[in-house]
Steps between C-alpha positions, in 0.01 A plus 500: 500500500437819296824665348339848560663542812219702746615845689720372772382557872693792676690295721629148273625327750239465717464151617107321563670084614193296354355297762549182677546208257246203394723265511786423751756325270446798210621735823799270570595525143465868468691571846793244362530699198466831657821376759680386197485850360580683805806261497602601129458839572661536839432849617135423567403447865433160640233569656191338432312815367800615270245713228403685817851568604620632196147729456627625860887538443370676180212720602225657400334860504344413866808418632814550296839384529865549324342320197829506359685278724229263518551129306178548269615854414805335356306181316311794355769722422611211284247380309428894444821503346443177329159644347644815374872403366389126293228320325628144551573334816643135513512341814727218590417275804539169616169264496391592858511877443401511152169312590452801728549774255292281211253500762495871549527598139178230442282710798564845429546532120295498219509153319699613211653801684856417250296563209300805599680866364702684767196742543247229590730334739498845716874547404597134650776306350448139350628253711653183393629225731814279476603209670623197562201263261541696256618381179750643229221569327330741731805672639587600094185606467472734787840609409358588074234722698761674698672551137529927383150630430414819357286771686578729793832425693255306805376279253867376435623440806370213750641402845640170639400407872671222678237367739669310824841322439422335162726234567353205253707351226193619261435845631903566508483415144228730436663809657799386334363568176269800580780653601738422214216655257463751786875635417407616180179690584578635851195406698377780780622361844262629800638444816247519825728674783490359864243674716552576830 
């Protein structure tokens, strides 16, 4: 994956689903985790072609819609406003929904997309996950690279997101003390309104 980011196509939402799969028991695992993230998210239809019913509820050029009350206009919105307003992200999940976001930061980032400058990651925050197997260790050390850097006024600020109900001993702890070194710095807290 190059970090020179190519120009992007006119309309970027535009969905091609890649074909049938090879293998039956890779498709059962993909369609159990794509449930389990409808689930987490909960405004996502359950029907069994959700991307296409959020591209639709959306719209496009050919056949537009109020984007704005649409569900992806919203998850846009906020990572929009997650892009522009931070340049650290942690995210705190329990084990079954951090696996899914770990997942999704492994496919569609670079490799070392935390250590790349803003500019080469296209604007994009870092993105560090907490939860419940993680160690002291870890959590204080996501915590020293939250700590008061110097640059622009993005560059100091980073964003906590609470992913599902977080309700492990370990990830309580976490957000426990993210939050009590959170007090100090006053972290940017995105909201994602209801659509609809």
């Amino acid at each position: 994956m190059s970090v020179i980011r190519p120009k992007p196509p006119t309309d970027p939402i535009l969905h091609h689903p890649p074909p049938a799969w090879p293998d039956a028991a890779a498709a059962g695992r993909f369609a159990a985790a794509v449930e389990r993230l409808e689930g987490l998210r909960g405004r996502v239809p359950p029907e069994a072609d959700a991307a296409a019913s959020l591209l639709a509820a959306y719209g496009t050029r050919a056949a537009p819609a109020p984007r704005r009350a649409s569900a992806l206009f919203a998850i846009l919105d906020a990572a929009r406003r997650v892009r522009e307003g931070v340049d650290r992200v942690v995210v705190l999940a329990d084990r079954p929904e951090r696996s899914i976001v770990d997942l999704l930061l492994a496919t569609c980032c670079h490799p070392f997309h935390d250590q790349l400058e803003r500019p080469e990651r296209g604007g994009r925050p870092r993105v560090f996950t907490l939860g419940e197997d993680d160690d002291a260790d870890r959590v204080q050390g996501v915590i020293d690279l939250l700590g008061d850097r110097a640059g622009d006024a993005i560059e100091r600020r980073y964003a906590l997101c609470a992913v599902g109900a977080c309700r492990a001993p370990g990830t309580r702890a976490c957000r426990a003390a993210v939050e009590g070194h959170a007090a100090a710095l006053e972290p940017l807290r995105v909201g994602c309104a209801a659509a609809g």
